[in-house]
N, C-alpha and C positions, 0 to 999 in steps of 0.2 A: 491503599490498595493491598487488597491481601493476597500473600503468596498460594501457587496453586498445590491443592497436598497429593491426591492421588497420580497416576499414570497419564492417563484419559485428559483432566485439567491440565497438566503440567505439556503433552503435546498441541493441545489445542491453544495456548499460550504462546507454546512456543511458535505455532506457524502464524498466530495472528501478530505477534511481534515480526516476523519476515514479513507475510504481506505487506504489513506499516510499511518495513525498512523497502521493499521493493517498490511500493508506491511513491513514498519521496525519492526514492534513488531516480526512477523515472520519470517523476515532475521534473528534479533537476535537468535531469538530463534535455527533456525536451522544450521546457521552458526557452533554453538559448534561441533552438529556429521558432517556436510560436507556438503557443497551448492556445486554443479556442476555446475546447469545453473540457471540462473534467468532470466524471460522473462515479463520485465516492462510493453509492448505493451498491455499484456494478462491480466495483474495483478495476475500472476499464479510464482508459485515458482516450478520448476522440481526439486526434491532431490532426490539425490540416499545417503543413508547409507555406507561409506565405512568402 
């Protein structure tokens, strides 16, 4: 993977690296009471509480 050289790459990088990390933070998180769907495409997490 090659690193990003201008401004522009280098932020766009960096917020896709956060989405990632927010995405798994909040699988984990919701994982314990119950994930039904998870929808990557959207970056949204559908949960229903069972």
């Amino acid at each position: 993977m090659r690193l990003p050289t201008n401004i522009f790459e280098i932020a766009d990088f960096l917020t896709f690296e956060r989405r990632i990390q927010v995405i798994i933070l909040t699988f984990l998180n919701f994982e314990n009471m119950g994930v039904v769907l998870w929808v990557p495409n959207n970056f949204k997490l559908n949960v229903k509480f069972l």
